[in-house]
C-alpha positions as CSV (number, residue, x, y, z in Angstrom):
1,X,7.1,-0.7,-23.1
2,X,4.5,-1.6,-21.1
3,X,5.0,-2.1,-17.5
4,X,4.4,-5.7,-16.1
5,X,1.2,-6.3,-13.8
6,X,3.8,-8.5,-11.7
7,X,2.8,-10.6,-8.8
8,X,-1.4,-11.5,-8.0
9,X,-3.0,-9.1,-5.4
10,X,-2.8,-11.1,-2.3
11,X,-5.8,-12.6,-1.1
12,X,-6.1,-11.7,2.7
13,X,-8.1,-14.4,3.4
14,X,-6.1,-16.8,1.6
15,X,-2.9,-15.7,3.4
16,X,-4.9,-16.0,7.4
17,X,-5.3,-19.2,6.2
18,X,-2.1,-20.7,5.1
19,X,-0.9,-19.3,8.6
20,X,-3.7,-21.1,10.3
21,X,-1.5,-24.5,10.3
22,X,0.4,-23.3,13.2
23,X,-0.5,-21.6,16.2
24,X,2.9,-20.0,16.4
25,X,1.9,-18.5,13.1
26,X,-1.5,-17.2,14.4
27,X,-0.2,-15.6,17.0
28,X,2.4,-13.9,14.9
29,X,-0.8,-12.9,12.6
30,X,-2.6,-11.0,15.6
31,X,0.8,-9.3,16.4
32,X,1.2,-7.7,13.8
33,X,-2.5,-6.7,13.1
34,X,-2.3,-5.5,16.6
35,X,0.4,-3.4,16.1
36,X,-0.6,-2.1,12.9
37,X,-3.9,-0.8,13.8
38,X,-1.9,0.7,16.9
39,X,-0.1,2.6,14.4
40,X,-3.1,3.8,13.0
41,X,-4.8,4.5,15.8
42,X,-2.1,6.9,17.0
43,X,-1.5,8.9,14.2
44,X,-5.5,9.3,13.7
45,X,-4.9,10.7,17.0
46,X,-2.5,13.1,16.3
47,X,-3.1,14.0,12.9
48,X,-7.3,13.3,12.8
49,X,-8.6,12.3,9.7
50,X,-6.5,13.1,6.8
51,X,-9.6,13.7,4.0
52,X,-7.5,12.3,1.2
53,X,-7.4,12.4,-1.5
54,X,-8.2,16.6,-2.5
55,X,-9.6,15.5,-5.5
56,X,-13.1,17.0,-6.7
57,X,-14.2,13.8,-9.5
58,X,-12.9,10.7,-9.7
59,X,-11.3,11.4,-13.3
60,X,-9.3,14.5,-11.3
61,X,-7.9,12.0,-8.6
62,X,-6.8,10.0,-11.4
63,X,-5.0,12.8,-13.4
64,X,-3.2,13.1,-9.8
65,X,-2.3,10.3,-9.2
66,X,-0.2,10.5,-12.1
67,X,1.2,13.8,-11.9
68,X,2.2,13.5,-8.2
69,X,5.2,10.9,-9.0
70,X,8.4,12.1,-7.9
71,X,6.8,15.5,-6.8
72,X,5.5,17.5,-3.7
73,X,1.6,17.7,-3.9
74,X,1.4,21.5,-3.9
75,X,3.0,20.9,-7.3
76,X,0.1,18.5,-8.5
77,X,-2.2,20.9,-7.1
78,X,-0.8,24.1,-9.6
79,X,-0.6,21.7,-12.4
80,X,-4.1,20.6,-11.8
81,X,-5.5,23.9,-11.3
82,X,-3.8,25.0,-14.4
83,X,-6.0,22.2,-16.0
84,X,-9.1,23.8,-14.8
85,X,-8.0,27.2,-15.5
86,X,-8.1,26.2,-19.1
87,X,-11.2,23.7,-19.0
88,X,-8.9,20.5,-20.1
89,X,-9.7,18.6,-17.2
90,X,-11.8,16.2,-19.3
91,X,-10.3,13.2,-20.8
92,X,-12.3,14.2,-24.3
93,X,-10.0,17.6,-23.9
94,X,-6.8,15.6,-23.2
95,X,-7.4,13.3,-25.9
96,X,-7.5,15.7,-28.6
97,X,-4.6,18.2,-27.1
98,X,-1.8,19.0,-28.8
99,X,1.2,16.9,-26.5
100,X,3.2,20.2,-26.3
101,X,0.4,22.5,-24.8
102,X,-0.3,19.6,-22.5
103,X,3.3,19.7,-20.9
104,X,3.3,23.4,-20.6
105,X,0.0,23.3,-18.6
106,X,1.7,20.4,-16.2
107,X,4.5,22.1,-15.6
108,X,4.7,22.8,-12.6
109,X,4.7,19.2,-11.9
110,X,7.8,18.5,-12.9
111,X,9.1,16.2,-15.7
112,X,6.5,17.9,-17.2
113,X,7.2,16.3,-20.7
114,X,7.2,12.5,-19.4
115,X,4.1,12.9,-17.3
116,X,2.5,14.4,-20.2
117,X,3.0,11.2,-22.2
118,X,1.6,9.1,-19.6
119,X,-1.3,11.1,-18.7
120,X,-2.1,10.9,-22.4
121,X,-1.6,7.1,-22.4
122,X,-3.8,6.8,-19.4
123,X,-6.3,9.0,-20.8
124,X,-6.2,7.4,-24.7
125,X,-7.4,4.0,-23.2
126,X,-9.9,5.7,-21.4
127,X,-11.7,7.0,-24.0
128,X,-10.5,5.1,-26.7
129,X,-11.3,1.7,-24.5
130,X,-14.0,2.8,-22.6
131,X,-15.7,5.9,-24.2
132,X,-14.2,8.4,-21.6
133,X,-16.3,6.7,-19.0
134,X,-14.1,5.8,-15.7
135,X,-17.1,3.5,-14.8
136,X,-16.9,1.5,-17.5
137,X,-12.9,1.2,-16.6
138,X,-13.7,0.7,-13.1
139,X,-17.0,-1.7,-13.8
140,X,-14.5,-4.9,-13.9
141,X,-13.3,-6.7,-10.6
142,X,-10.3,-5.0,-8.7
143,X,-7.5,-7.8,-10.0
144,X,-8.5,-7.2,-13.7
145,X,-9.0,-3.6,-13.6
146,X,-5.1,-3.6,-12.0
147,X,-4.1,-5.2,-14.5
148,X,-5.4,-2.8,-17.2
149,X,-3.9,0.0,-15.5
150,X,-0.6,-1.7,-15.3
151,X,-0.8,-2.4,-19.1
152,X,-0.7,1.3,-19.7
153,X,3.1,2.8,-20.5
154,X,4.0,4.8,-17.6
155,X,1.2,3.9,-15.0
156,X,2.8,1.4,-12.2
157,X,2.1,-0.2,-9.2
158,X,1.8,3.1,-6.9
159,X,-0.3,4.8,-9.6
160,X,-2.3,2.1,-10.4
161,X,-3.5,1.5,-6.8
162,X,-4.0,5.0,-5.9
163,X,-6.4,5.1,-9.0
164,X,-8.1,2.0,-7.6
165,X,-8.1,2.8,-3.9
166,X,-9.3,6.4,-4.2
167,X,-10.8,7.1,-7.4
168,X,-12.6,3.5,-8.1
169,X,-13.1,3.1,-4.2
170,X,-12.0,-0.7,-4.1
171,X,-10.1,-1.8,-1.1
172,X,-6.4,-2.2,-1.8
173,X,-3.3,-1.1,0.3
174,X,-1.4,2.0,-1.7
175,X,2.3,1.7,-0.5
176,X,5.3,4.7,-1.2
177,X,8.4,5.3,0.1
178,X,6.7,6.7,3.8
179,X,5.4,3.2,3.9
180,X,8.6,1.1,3.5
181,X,10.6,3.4,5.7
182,X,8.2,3.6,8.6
183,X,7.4,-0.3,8.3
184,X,11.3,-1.0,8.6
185,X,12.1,1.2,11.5
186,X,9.4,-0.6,13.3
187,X,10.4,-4.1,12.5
188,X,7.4,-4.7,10.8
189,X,8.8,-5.5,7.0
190,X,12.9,-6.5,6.3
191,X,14.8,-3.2,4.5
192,X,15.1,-4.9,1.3
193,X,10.9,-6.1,1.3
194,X,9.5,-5.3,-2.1
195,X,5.9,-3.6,-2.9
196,X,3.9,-6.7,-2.9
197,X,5.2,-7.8,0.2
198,X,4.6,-4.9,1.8
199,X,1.0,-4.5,0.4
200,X,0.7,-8.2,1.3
201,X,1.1,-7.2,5.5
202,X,-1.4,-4.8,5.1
203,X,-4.0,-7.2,2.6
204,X,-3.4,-10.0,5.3
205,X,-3.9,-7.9,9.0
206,X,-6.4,-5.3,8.0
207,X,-9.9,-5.6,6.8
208,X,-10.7,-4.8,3.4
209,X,-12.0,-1.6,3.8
210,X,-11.4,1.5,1.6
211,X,-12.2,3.8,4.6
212,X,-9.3,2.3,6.6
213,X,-6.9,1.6,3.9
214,X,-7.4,5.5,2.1
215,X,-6.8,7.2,5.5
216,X,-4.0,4.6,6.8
217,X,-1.8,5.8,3.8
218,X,-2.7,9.1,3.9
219,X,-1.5,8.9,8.1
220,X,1.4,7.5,6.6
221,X,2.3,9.9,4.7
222,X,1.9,12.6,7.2
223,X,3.9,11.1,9.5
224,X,6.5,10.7,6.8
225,X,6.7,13.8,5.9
226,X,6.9,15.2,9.5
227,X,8.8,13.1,11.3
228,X,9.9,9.9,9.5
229,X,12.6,11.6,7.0
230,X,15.4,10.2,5.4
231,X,16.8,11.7,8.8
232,X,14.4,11.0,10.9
233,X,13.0,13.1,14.0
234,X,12.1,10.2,16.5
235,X,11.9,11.7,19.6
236,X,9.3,14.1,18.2
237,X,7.2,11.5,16.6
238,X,3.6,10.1,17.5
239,X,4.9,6.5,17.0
240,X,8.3,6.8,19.1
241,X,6.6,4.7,21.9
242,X,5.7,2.0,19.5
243,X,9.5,1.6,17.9
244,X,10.9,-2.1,18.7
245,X,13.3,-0.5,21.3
246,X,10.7,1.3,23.2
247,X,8.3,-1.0,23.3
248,X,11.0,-4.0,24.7
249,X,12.0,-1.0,27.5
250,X,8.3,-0.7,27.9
251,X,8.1,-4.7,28.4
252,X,11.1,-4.7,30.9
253,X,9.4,-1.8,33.6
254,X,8.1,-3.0,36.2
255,X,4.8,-3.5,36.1
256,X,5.0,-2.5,32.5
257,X,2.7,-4.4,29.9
258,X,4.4,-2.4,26.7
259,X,3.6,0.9,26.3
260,X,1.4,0.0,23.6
261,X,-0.8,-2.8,25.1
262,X,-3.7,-0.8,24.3
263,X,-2.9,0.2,20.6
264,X,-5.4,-0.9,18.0
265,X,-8.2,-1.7,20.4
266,X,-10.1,1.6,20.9
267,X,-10.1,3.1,18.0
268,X,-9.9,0.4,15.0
269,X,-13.8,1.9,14.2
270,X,-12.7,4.9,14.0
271,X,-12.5,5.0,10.4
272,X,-15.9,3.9,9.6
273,X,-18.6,6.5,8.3
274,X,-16.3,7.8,6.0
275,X,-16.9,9.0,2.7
276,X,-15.8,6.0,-0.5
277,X,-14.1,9.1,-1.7
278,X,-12.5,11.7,0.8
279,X,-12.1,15.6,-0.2
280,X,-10.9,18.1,1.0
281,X,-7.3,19.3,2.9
282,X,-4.3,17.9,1.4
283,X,-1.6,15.5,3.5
């Protein structure tokens, strides 16, 4: 069955908006942008730029983003190199394949035979929809071409956006399990806050930018992977001085102004310059 292109993308604009009818509301607005791009900043600091995603053609990032669900990326990056290794990187290649010498080649994904099936989905309305051209897929506005991808069996919301954010280069927020944990431990979203919520905080504090919102995940993930576990290593992290605790002990020093006061003011340009489509090191 097809998976369900849910809830509208969020209109960022739309949203400042609404929140302009109270001032309480504004304020509340610029918080959190604040303390967002503080987030950002500080990881782009301790990390530097991320050069996500390691993906050489737009068509490869997209055969990635499906294979790296539920899986370490050096995984994706064997099973992807497996592709090349037999020259069926090519959605005219994986059309025609057999589904079984498909899966053997993905292996070392994992759940090799499922991921085959939906790579072949993805890739059947690719060139059976659109000639094997991903600009003709990507050619229609951001909402729309979400909604194809959704339509596909197997491709959801994390997929979908990760095709869209780093392979068609159109600004929209990519959120994973780093995301929701880091958000919640820094008051920023509730525990149970769904993936259009938290894709909403991003749409409605950040500027559109594909720059900022590829590298913002890809920080995310880093410091998900480092630091923000299931059992998380705080007191090593980047961000410890921005958690809700620290910050209020911050607040209460004297002479203290929060030991972020600075955070998202010096570096919010940092991202700009970039490449539409990063290469290079993985997360």
């Amino acid at each position: 069955m097809a998976q369900s292109a849910g809830k509208r993308i969020p209109d960022a604009r739309h949203c400042v908006e609404d929140a302009g009818h109270g001032a309480s509301q504004v304020r509340k607005i610029n918080a959190t942008r604040k303390k967002l791009m503080g987030i950002y900043d500080t990881l782009l600091k301790h990390f530097g730029h991320r050069n996500w995603w390691p993906g050489e053609t737009p068509f490869e990032v997209c055969v990635g983003a499906v294979l790296t669900q539920n899986t370490a990326w050096k995984n994706v990056a064997k099973a992807v190199a497996n592709l090349k290794a037999a020259e069926a990187l090519d959605p005219f290649t994986i059309h025609a394949m057999p589904l079984e010498d498909l899966s053997e080649l993905i292996r070392p994904a994992g759940y090799y035979n499922v991921k085959a099936r939906r790579l072949r989905n993805f890739v059947d309305h690719l060139v059976e929809d659109h000639g094997g051209d991903l600009e003709s897929l990507f050619s229609v506005p951001m909402e729309a071409l979400r909604d194809r991808l959704l339509a596909i069996n197997g491709v959801g919301k994390e997929t979908a956006d990760s095709m869209i954010l780093y392979a068609a280069a159109k600004p929209i927020f990519v959120v994973d399990a780093y995301t929701k944990r880091a958000l919640s431990r820094h008051g920023l979203i509730a525990d149970k806050a769904d993936y259009d919520e938290i894709q909403a905080l991003f749409h409605a504090n950040l500027p559109p930018e594909c720059d900022l919102f590829n590298d913002f995940h890809a920080q995310i993930v880093a410091v998900g992977h480092h630091y923000c576990r299931s059992k998380p290593k705080c007191e090593e992290c980047p961000l410890a001085g921005l958690l809700p605790k620290a910050e209020a002990e911050a607040e209460e020093s004297p002479g203290g102004s929060g030991s972020s006061s600075n955070a998202g003011t010096n570096t919010s340009a940092a991202h700009r310059g970039r490449s539409r489509t990063s290469r290079g090191s993985g997360r």
